[in-house]
Backbone as a ProteinNet text record, in pm:
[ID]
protein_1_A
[PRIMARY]
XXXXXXXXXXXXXXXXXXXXXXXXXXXXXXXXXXXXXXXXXXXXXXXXXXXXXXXXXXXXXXXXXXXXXXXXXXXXXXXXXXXXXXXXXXXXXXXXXXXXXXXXXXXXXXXXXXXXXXXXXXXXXXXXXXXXXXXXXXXXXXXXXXXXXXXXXXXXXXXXXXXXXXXXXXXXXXXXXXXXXXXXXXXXXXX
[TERTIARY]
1983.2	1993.8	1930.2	2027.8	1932.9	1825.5	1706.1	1600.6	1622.8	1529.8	1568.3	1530.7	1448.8	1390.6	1488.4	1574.2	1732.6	1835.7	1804.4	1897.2	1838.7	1910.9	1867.5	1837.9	1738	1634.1	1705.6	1771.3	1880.9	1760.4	1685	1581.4	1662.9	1663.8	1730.6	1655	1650.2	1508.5	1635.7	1601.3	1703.5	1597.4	1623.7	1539.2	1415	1409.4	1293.1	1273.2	1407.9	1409.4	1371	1296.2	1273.9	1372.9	1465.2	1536.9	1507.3	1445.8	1426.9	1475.5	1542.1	1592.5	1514.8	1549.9	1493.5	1440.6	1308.6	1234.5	1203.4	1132.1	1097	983.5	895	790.3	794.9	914.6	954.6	991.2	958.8	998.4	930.4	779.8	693	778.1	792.7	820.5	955.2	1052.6	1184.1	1188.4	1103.3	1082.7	1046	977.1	876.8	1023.1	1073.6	1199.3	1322.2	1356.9	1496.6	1436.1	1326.8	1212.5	1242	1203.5	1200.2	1312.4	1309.4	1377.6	1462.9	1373.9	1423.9	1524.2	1535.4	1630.1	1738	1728.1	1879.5	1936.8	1940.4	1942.5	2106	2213.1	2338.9	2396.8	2323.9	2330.3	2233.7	2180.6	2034.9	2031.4	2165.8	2173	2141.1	2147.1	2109.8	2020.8	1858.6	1764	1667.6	1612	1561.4	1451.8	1483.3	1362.8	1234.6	1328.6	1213.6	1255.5	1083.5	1091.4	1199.7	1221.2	1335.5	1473.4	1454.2	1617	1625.3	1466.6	1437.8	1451.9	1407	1427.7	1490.4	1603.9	1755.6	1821.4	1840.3	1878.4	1836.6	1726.7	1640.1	1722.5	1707.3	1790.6	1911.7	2003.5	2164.3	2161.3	2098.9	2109.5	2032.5	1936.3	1904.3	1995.4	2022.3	2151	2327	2354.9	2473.7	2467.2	2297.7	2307.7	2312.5	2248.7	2271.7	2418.6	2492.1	2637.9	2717.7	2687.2	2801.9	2753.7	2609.5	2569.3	2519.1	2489.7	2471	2422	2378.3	2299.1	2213.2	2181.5	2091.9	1981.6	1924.6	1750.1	1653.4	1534.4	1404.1	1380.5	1403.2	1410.2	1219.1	1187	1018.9	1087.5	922.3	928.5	879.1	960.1	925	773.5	746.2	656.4	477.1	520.6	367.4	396.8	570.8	546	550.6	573.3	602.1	696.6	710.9	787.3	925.9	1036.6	1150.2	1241.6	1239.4	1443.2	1446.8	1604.6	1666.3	1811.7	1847.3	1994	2098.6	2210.8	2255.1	2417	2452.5	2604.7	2601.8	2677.7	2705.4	2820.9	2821.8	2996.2	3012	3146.3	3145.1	3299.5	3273.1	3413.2	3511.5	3528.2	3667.9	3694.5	3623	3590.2	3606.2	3549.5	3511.3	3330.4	3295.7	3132.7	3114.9	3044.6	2992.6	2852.4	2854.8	2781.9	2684.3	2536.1	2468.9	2318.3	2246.5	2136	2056.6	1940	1870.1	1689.5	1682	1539.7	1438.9	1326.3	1224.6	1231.1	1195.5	1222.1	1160.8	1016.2	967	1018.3	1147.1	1197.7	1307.7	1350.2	1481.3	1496.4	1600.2	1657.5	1603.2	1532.5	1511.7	1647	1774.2	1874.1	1828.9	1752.8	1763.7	1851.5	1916	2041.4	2156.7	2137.8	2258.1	2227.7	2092.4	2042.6	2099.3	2030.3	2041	2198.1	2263	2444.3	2503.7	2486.9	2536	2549.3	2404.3	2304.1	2424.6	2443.1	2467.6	2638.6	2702.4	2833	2833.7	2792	2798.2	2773.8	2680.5	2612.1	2748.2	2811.7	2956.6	3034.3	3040	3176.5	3162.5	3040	2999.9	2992.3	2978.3	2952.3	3100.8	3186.6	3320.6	3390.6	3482	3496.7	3667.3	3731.2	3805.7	3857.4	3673.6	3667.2	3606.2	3663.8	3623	3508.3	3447	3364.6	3364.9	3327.8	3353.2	3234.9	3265.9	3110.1	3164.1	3125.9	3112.1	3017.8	3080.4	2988.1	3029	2918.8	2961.9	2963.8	3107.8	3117.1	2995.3	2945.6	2809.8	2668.2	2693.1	2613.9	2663.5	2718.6	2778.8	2698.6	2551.4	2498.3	2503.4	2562.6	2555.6	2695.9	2775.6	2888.8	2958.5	2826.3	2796.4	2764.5	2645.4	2609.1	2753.8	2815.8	2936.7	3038.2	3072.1	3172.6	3064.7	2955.4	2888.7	2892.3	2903.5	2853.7	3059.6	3090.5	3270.2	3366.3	3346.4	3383.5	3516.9	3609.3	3695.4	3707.6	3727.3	3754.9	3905.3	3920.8	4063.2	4158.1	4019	4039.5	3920	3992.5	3881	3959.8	3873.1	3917.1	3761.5	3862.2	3767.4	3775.2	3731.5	3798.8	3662.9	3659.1	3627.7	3432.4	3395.1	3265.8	3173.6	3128.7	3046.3	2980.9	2999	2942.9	2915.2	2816.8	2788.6	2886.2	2936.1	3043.9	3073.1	3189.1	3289.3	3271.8	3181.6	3174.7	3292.2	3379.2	3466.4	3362.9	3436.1	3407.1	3472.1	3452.5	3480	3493.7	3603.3	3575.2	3621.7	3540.9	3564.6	3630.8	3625.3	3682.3	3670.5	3658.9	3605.2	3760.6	3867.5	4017.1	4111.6	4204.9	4322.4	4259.9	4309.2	4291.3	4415.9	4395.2	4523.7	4508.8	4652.1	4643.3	4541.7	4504.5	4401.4	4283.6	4235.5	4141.4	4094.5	4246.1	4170	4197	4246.5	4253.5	4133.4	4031.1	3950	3855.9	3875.6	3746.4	3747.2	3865.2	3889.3	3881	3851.1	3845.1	3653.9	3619.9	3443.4	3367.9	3459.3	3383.4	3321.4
3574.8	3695.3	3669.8	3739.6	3682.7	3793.3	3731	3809.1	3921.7	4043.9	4142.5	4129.2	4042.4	4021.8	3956.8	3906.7	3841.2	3933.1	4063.7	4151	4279	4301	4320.7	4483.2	4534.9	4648.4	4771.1	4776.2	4933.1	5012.4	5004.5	5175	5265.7	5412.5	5476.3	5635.1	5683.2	5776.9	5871.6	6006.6	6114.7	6228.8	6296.5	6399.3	6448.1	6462.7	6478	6378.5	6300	6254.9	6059.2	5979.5	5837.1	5754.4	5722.4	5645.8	5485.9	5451.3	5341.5	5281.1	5148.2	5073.8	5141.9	5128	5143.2	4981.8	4979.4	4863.8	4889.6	4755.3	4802.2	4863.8	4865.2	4924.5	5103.2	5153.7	5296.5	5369.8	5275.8	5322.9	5413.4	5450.8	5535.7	5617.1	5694.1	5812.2	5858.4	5770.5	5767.4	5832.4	5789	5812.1	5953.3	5988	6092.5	6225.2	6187	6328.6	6272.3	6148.7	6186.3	6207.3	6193.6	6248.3	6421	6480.4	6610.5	6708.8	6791.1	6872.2	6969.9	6992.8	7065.8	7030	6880.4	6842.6	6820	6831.3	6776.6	6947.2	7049.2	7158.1	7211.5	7093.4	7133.6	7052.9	6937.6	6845.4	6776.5	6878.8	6813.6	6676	6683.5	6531.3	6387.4	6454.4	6333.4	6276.4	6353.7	6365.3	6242	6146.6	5992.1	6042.9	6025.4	6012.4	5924.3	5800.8	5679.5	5596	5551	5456.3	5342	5305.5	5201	5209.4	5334.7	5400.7	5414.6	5418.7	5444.7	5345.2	5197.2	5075	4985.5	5051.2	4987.7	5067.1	5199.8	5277.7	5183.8	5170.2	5088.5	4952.5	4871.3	4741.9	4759.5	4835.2	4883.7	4883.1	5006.9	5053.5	4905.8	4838.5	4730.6	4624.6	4621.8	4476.3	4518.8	4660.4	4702.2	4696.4	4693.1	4693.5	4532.2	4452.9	4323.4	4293.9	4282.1	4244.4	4380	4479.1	4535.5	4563.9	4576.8	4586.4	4733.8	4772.5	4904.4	5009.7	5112.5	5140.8	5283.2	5283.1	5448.4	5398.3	5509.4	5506.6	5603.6	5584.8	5632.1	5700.9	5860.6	5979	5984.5	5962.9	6034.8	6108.3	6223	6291.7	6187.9	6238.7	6154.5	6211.6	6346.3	6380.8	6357.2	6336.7	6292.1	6206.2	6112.4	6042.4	6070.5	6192.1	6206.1	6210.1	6149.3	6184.6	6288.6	6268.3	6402.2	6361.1	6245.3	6204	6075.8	6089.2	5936.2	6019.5	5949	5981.1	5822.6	5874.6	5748.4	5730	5573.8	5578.8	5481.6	5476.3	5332.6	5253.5	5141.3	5111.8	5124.7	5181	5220.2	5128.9	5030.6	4981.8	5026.7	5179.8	5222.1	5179.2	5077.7	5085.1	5165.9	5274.9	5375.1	5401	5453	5508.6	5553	5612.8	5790.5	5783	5900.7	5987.1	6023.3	6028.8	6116.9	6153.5	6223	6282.6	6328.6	6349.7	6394.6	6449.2	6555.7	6578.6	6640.5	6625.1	6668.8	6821.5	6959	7103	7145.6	7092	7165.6	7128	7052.6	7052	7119.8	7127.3	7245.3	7333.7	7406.4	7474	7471.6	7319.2	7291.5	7176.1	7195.4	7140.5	6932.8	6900	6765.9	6712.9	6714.5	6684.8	6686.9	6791.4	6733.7	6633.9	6661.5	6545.7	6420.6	6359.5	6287.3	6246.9	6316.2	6284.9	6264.5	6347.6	6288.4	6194.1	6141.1	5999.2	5871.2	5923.4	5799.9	5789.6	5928	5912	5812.2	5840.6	5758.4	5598.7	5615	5437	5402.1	5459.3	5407	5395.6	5471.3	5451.2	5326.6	5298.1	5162.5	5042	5067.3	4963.1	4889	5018.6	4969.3	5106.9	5079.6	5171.6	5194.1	5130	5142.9	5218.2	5232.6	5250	5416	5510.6	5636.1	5654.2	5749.6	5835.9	5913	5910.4	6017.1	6084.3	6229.2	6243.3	6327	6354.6	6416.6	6528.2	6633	6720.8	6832.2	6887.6	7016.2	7141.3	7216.7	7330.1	7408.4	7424.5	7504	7457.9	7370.1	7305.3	7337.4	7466.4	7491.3	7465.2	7423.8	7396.5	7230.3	7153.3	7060.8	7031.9	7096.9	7120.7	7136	7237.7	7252	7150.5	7057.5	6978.6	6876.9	6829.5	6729.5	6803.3	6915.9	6976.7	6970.3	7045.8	7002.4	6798.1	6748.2	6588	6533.3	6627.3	6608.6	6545.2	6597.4	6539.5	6708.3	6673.8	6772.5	6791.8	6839	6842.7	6831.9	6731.8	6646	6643.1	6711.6	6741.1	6799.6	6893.2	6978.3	7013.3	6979.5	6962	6888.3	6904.2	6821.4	6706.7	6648.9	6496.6	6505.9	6373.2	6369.2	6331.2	6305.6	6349.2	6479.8	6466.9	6591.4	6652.4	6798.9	6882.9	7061.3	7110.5	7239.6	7321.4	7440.8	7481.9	7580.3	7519.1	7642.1	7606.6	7436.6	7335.2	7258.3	7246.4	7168.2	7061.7	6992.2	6840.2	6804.6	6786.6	6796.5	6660.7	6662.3	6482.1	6525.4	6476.1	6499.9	6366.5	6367.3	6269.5	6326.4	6215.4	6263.3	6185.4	6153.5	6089.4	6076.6	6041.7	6064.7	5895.6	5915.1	5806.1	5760.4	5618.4	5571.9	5630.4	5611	5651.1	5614	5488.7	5398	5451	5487.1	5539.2	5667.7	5757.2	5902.6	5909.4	5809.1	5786.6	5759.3	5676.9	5638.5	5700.1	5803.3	5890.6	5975.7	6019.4	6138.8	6126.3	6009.7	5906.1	5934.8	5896.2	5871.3	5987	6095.9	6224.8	6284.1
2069.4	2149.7	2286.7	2417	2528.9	2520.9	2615.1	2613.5	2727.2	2688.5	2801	2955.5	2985.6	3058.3	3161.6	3097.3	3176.9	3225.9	3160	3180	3347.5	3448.4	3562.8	3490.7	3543.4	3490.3	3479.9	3575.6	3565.2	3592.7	3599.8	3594.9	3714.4	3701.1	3765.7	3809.9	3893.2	3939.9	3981.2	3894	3979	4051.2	4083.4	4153.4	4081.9	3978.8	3846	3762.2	3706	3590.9	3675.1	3551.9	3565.6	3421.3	3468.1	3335.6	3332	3187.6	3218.6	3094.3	3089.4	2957	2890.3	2735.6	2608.8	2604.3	2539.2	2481.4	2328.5	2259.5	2160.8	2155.5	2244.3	2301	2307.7	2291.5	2290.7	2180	2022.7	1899.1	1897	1928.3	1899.2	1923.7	2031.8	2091.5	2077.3	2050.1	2008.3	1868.2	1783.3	1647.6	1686.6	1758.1	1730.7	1748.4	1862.3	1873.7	1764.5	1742.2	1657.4	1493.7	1484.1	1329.9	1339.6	1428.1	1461.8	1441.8	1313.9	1295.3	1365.9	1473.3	1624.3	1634.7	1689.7	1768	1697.8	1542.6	1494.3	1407.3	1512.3	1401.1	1442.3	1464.9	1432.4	1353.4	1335.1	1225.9	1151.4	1079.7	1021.1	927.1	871.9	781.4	880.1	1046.3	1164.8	1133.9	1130.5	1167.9	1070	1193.7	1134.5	1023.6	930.4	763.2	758.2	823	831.7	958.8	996.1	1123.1	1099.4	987.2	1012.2	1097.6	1070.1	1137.1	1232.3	1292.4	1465.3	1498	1468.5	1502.6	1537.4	1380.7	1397.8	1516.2	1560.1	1679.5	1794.6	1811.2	1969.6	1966.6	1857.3	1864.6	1903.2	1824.6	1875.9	1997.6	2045.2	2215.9	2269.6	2269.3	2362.5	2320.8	2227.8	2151.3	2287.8	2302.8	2367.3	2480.1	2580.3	2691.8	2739.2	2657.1	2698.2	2659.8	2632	2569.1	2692.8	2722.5	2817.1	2967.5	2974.3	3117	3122.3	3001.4	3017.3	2910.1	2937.1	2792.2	2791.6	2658.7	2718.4	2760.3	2787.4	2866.6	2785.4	2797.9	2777.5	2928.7	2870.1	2987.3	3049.4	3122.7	3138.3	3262	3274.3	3406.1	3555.6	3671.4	3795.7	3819.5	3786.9	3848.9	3790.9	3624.9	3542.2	3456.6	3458.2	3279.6	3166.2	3194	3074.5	2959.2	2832	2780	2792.7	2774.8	2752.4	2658.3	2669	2531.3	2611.5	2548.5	2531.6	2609.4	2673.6	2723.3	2804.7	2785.4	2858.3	2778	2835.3	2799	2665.1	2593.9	2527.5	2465.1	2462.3	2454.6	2302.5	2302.9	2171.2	2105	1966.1	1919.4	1935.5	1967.8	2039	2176.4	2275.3	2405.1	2489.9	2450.9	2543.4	2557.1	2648.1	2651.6	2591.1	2506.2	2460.1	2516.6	2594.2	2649.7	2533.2	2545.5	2465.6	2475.8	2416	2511.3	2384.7	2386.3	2337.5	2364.9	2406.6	2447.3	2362.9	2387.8	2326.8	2375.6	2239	2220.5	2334.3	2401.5	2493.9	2626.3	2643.7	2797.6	2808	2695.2	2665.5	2774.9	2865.7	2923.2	3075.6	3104	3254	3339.8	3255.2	3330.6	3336.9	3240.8	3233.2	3155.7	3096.1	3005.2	3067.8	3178.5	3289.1	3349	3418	3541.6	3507.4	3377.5	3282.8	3279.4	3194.6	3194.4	3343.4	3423.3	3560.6	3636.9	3591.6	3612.7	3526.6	3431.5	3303.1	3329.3	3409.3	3434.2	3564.7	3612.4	3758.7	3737.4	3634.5	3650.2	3557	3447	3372.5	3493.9	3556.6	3668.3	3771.2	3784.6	3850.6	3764.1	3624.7	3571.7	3543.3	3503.7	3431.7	3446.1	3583.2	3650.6	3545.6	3514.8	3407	3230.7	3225.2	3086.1	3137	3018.4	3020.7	3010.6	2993.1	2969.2	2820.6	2722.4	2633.3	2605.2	2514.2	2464.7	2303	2185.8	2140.4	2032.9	2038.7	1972.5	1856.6	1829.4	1724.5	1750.6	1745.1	1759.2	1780.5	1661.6	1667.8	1781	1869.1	1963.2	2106.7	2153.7	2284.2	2399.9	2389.8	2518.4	2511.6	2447.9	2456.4	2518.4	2484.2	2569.4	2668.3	2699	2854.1	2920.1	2885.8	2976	2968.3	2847.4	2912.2	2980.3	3003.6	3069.4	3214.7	3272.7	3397.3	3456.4	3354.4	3372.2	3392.9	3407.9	3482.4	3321.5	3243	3104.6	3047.7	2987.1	2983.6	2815.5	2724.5	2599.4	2600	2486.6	2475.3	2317.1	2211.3	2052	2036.8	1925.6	1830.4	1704.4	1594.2	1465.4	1400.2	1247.2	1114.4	1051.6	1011.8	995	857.6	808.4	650.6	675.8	775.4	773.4	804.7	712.7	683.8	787.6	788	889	820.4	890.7	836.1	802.3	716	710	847.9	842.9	943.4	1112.4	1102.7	1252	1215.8	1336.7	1435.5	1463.7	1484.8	1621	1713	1819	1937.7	2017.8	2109.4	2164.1	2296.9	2426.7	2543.6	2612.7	2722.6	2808.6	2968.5	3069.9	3202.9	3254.1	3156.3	3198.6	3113	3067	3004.8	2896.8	2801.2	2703.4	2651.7	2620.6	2556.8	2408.3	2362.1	2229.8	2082.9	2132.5	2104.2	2013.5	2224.6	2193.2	2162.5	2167.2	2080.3	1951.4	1899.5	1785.2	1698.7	1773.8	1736.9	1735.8	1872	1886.9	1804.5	1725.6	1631.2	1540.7	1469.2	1347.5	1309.7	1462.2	1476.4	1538.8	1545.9	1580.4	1445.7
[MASK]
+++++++++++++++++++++++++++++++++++++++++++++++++++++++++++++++++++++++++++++++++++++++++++++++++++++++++++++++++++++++++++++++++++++++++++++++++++++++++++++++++++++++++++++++++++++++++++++++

């Protein structure tokens, strides 16, 4: 595996928000919000049980940014460091992005999940100006919705497919461009 240290830093500073690669150095805190019941309460079967799961997540996302140029981030504030989520793009076996985000309960409804997605659309459109954008979500999660419809993302399917979801949730698959057949096939397969 190359080392990360080979890979050029990407850190990315938006008006509030500091995005910086994920390390393994960030399991703590990674663990600490996708552990957290809060954050997984439209799909609680999400929600990490054990640090292993946090681990294997950090490897994935740092294993995808070296292999595509690109990747989520470890969200802090510009203004103290602090902690907020994980947000960012990642290439997905359908080759498309998915978009995805996740913050800690007490930053909730200060508009970083856009900042964040806006941030992660732009750096996809520079990275691989070719490949879409996707994001998906669950019916029952409409502010998450919001932020990919604000982050220039359009909804493209909504339906059920054979993984499990709360009763009477849809799943949802966006796009910020028209997809080959390919790939909404795939996205509708993996929503």
């Amino acid at each position: 595996m190359v080392h990360q240290l080979l890979v050029p830093p990407q850190e990315i500073r938006t008006d509030r928000l500091l995005l910086s690669p994920l390390t393994p150095g960030d399991v703590v805190d990674v663990h600490a919000l996708f552990s957290d019941a809060r954050t997984w309460q439209h799909l609680p079967e999400g929600r990490h049980r054990d640090r292993a799961q946090t681990v294997a997540l950090v490897q994935a996302k740092i294993g995808g940014r070296i292999r595509h140029g690109l990747g989520s981030w470890l969200v802090r504030s510009v203004h103290d460091g602090g902690f907020l989520g994980v947000a960012g793009v990642d290439m997905t076996a359908g080759h498309v992005w998915n978009l995805g985000y996740r913050f800690v309960p007490e930053s909730w409804g200060n508009g970083y999940a856009t900042e964040a997605a806006v941030a992660a659309v732009r750096a996809a459109h520079d990275a691989a100006p070719d490949v879409p954008v996707t994001g998906r979500v669950l019916t029952n999660n409409p502010g998450s919705a919001v932020v990919l419809r604000r982050a220039g993302l359009s909804l493209v399917w909504q339906g059920t497919t054979a993984a499990p979801t709360p009763v009477g949730v849809e799943r949802q698959v966006w796009a910020d461009r028209g997809l080959t057949d390919e790939q909404h096939a795939w996205l509708v397969e993996h929503a």
